[in-house]
MDAnalysis code that builds the backbone (N, CA, C; Angstrom):
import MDAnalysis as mda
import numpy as np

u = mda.Universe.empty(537, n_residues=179, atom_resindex=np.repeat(np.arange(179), 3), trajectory=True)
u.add_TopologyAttr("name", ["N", "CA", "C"] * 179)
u.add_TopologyAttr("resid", np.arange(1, 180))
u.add_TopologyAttr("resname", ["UNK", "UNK", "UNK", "UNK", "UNK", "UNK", "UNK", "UNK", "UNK", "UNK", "UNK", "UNK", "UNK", "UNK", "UNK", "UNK", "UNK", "UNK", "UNK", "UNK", "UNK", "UNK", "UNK", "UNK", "UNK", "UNK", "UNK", "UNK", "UNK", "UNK", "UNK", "UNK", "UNK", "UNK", "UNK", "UNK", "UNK", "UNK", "UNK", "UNK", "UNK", "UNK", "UNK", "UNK", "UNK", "UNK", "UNK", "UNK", "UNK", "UNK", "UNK", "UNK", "UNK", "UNK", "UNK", "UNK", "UNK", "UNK", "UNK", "UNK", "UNK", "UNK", "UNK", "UNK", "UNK", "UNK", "UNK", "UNK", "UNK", "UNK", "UNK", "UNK", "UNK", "UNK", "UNK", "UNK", "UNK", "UNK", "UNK", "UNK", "UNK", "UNK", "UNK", "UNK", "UNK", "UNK", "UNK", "UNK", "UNK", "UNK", "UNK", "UNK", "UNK", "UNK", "UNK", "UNK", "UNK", "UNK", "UNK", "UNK", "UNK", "UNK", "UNK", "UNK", "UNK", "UNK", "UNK", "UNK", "UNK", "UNK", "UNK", "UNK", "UNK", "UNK", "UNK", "UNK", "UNK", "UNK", "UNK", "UNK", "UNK", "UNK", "UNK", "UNK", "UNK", "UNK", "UNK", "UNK", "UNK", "UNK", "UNK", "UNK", "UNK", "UNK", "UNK", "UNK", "UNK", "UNK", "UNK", "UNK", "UNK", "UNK", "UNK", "UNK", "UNK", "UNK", "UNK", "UNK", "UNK", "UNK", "UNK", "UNK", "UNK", "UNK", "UNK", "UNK", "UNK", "UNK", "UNK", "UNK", "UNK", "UNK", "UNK", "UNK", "UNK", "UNK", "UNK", "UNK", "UNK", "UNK", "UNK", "UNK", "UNK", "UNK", "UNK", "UNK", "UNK", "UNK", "UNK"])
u.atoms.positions = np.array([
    [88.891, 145.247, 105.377],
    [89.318, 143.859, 105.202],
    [88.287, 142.933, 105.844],
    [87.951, 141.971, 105.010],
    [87.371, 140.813, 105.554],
    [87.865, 139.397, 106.167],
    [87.913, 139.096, 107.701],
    [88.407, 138.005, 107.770],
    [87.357, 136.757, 107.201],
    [88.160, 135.821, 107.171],
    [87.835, 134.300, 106.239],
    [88.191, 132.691, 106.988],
    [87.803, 132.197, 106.892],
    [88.124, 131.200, 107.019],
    [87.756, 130.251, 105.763],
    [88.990, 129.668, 105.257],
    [89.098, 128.171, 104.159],
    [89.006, 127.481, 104.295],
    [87.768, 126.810, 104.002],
    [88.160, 125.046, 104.083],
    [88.539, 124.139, 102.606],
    [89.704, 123.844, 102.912],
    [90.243, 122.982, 101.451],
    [89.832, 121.580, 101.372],
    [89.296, 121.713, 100.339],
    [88.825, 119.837, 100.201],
    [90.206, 119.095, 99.506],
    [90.788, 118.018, 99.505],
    [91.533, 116.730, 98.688],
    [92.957, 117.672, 98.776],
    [93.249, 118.286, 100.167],
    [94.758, 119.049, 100.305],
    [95.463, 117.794, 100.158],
    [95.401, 117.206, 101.173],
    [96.482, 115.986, 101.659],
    [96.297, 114.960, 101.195],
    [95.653, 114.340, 100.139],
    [94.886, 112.906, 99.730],
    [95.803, 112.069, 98.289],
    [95.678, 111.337, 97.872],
    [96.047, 110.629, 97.152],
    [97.501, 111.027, 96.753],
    [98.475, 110.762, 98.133],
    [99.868, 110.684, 97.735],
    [100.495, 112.244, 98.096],
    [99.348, 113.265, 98.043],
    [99.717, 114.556, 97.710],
    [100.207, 114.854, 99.409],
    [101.448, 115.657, 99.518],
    [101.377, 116.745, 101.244],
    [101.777, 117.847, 100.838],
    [100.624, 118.794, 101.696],
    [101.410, 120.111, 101.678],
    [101.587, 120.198, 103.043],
    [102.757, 121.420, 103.297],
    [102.828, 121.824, 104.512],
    [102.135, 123.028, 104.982],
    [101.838, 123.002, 106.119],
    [100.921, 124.509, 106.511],
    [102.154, 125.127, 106.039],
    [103.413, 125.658, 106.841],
    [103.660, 126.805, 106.423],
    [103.630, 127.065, 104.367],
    [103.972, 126.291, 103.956],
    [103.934, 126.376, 102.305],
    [102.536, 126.842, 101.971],
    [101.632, 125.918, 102.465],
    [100.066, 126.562, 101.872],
    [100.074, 128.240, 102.637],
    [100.328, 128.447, 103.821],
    [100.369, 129.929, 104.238],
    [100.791, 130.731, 103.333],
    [102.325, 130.085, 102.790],
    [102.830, 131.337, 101.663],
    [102.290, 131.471, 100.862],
    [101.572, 130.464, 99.822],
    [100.467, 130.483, 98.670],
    [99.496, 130.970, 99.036],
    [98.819, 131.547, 100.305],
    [97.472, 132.331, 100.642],
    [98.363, 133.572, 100.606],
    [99.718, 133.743, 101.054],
    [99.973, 135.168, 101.136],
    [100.497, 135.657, 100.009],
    [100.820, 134.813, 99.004],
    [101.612, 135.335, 97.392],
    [100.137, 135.885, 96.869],
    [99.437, 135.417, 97.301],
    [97.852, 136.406, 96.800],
    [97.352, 137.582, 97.436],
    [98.005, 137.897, 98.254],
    [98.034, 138.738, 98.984],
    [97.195, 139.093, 100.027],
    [96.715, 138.283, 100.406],
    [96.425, 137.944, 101.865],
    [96.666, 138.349, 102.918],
    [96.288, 138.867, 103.991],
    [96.848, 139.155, 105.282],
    [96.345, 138.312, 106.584],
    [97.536, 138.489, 107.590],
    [97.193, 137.932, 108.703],
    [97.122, 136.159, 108.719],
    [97.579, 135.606, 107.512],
    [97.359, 134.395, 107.283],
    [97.660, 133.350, 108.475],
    [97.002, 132.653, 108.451],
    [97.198, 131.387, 109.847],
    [96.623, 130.087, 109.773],
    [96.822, 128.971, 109.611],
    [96.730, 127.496, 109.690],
    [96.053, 127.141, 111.066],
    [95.007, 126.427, 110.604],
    [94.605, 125.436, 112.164],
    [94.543, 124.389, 111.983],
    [95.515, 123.372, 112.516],
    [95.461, 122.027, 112.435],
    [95.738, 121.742, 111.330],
    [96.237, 120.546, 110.637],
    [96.959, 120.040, 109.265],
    [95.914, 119.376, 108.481],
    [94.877, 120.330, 108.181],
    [94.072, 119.516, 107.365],
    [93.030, 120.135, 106.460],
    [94.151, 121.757, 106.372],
    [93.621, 122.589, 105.433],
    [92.422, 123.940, 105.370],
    [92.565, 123.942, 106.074],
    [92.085, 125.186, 107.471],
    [92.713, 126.543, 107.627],
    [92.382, 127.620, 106.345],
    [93.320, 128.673, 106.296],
    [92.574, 129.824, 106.905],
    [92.957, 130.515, 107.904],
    [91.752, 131.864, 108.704],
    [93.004, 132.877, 107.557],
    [92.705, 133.904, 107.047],
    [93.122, 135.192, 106.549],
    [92.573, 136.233, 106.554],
    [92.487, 137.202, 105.552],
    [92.175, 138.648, 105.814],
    [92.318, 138.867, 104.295],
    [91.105, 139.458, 103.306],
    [91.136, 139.604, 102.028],
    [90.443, 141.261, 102.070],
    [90.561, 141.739, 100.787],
    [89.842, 143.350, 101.007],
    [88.674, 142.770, 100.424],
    [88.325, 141.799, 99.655],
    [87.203, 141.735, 98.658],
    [85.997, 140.698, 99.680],
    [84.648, 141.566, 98.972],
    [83.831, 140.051, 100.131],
    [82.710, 139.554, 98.991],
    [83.430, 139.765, 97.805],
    [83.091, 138.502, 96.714],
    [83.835, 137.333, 97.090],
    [82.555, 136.268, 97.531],
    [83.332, 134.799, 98.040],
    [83.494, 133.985, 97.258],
    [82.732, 134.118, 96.122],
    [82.841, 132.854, 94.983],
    [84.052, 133.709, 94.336],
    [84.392, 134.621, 94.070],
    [85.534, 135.133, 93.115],
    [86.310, 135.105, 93.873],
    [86.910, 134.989, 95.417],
    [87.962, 134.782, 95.841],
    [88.356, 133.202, 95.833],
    [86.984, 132.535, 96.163],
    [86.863, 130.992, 96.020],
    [87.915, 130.533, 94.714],
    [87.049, 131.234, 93.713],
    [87.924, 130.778, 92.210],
    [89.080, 130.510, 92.303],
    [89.259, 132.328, 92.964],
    [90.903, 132.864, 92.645],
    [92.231, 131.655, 93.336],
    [91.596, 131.350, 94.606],
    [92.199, 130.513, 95.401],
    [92.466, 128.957, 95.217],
    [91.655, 128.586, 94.149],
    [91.181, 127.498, 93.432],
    [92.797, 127.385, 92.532],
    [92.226, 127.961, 91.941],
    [93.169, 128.714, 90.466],
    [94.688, 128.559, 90.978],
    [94.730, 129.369, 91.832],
    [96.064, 129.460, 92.578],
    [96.913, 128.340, 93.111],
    [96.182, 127.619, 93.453],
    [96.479, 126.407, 94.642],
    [96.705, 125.205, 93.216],
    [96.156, 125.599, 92.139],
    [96.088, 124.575, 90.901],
    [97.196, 124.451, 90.603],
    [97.767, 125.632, 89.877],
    [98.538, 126.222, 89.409],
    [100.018, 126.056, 90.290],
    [99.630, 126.185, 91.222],
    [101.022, 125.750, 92.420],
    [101.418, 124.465, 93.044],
    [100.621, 124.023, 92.983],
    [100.331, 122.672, 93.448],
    [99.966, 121.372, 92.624],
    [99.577, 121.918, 91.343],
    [99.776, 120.770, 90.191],
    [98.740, 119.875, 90.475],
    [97.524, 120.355, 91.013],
    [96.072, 119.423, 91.392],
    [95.059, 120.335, 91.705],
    [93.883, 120.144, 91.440],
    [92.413, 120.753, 92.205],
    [92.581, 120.506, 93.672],
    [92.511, 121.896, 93.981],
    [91.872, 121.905, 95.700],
    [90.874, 122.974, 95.760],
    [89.802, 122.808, 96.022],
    [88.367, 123.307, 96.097],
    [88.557, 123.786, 97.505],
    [87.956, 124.977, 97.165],
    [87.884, 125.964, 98.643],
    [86.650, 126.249, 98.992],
    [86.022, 126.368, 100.051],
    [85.095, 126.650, 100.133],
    [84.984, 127.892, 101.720],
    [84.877, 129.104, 101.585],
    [84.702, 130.252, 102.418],
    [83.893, 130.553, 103.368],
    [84.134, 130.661, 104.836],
    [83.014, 131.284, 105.530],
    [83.525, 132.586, 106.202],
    [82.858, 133.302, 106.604],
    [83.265, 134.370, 107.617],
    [83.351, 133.628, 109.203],
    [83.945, 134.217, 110.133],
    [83.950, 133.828, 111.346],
    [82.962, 133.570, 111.968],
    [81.533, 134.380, 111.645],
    [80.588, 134.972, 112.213],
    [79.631, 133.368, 111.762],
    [79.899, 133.215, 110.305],
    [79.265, 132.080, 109.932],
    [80.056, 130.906, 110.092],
    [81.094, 130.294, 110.574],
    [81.842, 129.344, 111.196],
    [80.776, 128.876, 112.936],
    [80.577, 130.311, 113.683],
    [80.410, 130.254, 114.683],
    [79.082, 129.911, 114.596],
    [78.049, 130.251, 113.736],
    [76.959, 129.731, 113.536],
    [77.138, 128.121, 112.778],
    [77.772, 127.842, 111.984],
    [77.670, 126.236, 112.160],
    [77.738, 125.330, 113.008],
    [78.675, 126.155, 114.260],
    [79.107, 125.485, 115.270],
    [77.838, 125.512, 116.344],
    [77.190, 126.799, 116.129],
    [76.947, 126.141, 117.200],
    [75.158, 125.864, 117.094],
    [74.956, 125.557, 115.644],
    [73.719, 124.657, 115.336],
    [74.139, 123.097, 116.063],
    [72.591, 122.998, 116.586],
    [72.486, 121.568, 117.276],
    [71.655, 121.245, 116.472],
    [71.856, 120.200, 115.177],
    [70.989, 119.439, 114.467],
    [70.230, 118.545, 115.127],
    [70.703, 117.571, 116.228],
    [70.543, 116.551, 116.509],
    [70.737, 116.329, 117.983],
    [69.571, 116.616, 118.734],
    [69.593, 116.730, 120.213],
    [70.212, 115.320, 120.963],
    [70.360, 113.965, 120.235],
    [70.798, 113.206, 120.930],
    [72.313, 113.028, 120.609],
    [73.013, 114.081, 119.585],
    [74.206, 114.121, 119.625],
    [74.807, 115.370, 120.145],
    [74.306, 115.884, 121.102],
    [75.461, 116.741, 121.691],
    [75.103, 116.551, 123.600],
    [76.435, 116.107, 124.097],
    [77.830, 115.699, 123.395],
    [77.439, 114.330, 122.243],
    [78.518, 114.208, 121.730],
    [78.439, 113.558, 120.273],
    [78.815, 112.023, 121.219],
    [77.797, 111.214, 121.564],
    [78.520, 109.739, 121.552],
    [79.717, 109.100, 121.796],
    [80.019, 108.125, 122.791],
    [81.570, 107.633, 122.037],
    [81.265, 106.596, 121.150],
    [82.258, 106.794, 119.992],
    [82.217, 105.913, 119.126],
    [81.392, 106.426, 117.543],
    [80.662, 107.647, 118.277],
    [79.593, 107.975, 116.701],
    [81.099, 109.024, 116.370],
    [80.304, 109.778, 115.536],
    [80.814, 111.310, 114.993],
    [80.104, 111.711, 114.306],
    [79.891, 112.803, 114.453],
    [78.835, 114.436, 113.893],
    [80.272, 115.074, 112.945],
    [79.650, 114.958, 111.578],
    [80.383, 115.939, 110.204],
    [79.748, 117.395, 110.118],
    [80.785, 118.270, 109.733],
    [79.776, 119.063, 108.961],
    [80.558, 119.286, 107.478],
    [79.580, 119.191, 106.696],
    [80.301, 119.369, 105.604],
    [79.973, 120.869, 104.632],
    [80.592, 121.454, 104.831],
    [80.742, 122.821, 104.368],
    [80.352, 122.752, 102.378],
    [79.334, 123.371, 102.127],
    [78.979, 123.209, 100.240],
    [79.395, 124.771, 100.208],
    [79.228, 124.632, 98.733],
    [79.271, 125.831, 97.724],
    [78.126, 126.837, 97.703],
    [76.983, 126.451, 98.298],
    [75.861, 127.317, 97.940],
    [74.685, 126.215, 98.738],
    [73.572, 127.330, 99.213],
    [72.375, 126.432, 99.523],
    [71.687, 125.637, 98.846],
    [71.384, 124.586, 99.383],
    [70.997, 123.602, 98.478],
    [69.277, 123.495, 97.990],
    [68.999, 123.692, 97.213],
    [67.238, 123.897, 97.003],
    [66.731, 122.919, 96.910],
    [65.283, 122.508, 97.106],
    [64.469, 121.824, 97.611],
    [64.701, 120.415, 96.971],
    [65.188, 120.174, 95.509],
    [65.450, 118.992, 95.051],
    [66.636, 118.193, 95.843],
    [67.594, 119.308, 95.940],
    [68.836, 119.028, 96.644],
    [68.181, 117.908, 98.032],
    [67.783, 119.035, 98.872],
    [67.397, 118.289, 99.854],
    [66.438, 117.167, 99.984],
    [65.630, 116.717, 99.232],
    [65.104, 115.444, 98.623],
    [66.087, 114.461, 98.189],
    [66.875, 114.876, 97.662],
    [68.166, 113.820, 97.636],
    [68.595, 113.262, 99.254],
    [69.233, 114.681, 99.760],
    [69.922, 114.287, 100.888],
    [69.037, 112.932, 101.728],
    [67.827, 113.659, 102.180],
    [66.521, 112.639, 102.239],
    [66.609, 111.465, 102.511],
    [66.445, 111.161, 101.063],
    [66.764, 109.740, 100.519],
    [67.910, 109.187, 101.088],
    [69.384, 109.676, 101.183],
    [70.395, 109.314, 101.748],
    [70.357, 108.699, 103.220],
    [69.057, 109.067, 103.812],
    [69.321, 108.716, 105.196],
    [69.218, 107.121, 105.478],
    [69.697, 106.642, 106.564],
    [69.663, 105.175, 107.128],
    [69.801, 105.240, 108.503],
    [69.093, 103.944, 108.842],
    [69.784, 103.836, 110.206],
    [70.646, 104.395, 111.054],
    [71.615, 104.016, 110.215],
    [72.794, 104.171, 110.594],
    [73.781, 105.732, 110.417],
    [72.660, 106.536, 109.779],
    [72.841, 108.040, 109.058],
    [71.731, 108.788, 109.360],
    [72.724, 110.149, 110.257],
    [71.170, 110.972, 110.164],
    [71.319, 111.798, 109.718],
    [70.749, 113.317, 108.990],
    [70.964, 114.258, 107.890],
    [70.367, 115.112, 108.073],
    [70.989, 116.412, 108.192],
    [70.105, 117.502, 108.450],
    [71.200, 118.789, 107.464],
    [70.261, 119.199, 106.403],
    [70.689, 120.697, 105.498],
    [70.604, 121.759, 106.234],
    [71.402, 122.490, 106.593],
    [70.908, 124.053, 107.246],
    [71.908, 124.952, 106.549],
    [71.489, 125.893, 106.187],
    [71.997, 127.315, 105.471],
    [72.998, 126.549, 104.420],
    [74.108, 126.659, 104.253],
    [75.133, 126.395, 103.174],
    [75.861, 125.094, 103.733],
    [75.436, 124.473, 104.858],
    [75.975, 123.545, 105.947],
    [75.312, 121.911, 105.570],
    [75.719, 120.493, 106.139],
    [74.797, 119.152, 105.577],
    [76.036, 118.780, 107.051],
    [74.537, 118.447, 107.765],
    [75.105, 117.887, 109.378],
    [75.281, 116.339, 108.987],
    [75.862, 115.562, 109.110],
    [75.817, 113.734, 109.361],
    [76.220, 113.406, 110.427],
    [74.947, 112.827, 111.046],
    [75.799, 111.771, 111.862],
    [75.384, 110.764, 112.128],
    [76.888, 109.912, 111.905],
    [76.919, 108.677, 111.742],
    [77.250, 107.941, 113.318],
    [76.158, 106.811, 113.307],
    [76.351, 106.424, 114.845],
    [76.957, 105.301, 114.960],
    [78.181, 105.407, 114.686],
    [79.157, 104.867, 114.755],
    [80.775, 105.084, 114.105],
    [81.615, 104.642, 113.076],
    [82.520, 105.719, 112.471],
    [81.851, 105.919, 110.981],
    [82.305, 106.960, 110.578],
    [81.770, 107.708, 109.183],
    [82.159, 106.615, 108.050],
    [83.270, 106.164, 108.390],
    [83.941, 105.087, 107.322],
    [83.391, 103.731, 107.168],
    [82.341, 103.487, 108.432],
    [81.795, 102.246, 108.329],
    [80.241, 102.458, 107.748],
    [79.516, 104.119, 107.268],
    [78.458, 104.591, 106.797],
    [78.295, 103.675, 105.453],
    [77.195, 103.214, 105.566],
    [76.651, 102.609, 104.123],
    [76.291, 103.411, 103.038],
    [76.491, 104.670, 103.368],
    [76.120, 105.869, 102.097],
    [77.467, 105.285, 101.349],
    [77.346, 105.656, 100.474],
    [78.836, 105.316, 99.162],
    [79.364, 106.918, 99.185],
    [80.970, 106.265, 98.941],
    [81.601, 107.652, 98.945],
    [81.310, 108.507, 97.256],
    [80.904, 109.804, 97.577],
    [80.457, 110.516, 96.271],
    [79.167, 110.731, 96.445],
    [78.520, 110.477, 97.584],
    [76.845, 110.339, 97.193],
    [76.193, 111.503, 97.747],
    [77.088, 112.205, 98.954],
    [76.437, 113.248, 99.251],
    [76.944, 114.624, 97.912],
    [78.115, 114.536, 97.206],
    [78.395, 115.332, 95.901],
    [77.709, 115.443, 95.269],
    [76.803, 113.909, 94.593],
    [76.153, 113.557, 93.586],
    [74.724, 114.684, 94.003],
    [74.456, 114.197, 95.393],
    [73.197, 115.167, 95.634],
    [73.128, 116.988, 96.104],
    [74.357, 116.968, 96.836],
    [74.434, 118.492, 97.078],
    [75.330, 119.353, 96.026],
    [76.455, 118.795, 95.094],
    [77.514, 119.431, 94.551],
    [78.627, 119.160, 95.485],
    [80.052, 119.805, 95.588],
    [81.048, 119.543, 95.972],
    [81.029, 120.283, 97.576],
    [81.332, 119.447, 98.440],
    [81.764, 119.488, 99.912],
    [82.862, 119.482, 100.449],
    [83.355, 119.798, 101.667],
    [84.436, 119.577, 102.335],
    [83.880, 118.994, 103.738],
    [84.111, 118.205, 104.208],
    [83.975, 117.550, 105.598],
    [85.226, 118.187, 106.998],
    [84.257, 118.573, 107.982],
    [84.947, 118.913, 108.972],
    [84.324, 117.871, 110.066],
    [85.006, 117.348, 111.097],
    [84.685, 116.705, 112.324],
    [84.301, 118.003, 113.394],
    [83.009, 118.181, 113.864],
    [82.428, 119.373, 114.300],
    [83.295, 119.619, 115.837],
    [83.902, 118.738, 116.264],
    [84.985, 119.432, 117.503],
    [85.718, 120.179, 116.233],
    [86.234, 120.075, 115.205],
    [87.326, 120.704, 114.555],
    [86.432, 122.125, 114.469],
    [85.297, 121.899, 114.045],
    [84.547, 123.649, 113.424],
    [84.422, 124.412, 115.063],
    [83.785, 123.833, 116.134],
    [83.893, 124.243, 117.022],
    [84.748, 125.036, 117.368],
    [86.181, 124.114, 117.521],
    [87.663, 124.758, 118.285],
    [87.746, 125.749, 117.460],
    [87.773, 125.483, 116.177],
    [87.569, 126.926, 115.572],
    [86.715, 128.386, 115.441],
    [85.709, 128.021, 115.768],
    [84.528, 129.341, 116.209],
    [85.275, 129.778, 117.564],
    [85.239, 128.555, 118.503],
    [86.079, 129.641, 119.690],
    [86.955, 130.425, 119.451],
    [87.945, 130.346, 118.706],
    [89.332, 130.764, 118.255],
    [89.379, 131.866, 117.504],
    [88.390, 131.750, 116.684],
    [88.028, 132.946, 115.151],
    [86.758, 133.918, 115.514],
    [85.704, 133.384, 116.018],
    [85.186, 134.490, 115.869],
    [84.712, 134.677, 117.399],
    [85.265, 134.449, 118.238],
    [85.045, 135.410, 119.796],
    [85.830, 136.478, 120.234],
])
């Protein structure tokens, strides 16, 4: 068995709630083991036999569609690679992270190749700093993310589809999952 960790993109958004325990049972009607929730914001650690990640990705996709009556995009790491996002330091003048900024990480589908990252690039400002590493796109914004002059959609447009974590969230989680 392989443990996992999920990150669900657009769980809770436009009107929609699920509850952890409900999304737990929909990871375990797939048969899942060991299933467990961190924090309400779509964060599933489990236990699968298969360590095809894009075909469990699908499957979980599919599932969550189908049950839930909307797209929720999953995107998979192992513990081992949680703990390595966490504990990349993109940005030596954000750790500790500022008061008032915040450091993202936003978890993609696949590494992004050299055009990709020419996009990201371009994305940067002032007010935005950007760093691609492995399957990972660090931001941080020095000040709140919501006041970023990037437009919402723009890091999609350039990397494909993301999920955003607030890096205390990936952190607490590497401690938790893979020590």
């Amino acid at each position: 068995m392989q443990r996992y960790v999920a990150f669900l993109r657009a769980l809770n958004v436009g009107g929609h709630t699920v509850k952890m325990d409900h999304l737990r049972s929909l990871f375990e009607a797939l048969g899942f083991e060991r299933v467990e929730s961190f924090i309400a914001s779509g964060n599933i650690i489990f236990d699968a036999p298969s360590k095809d990640e894009a075909a469990l990705e699908e499957r979980i996709e599919r599932h969550l569609q189908a049950s839930l009556g909307y797209a929720v995009a999953a995107f998979l790491r192992t513990p081992e690679e949680v703990a390595a996002a966490a504990e990349y330091r993109p940005f030596p003048g954000a750790d500790p992270v500022p008061e008032g900024h915040s450091l993202n990480v936003i978890f993609l589908k696949s590494k992004p190749d050299a055009e990709a990252r020419k996009k990201v690039e371009a994305l940067r400002t002032d007010y935005d700093d950007l760093r691609v590493h492995g399957r990972e796109l660090y931001w941080w914004a020095h000040g709140r993310s919501s006041d970023s002059p990037i437009k919402p959609g723009a890091f999609e447009k350039a990397l494909g589809p993301g999920t955003a974590r607030n890096v205390t969230t990936v952190r607490k989680l590497a401690q938790k999952y893979a020590g």
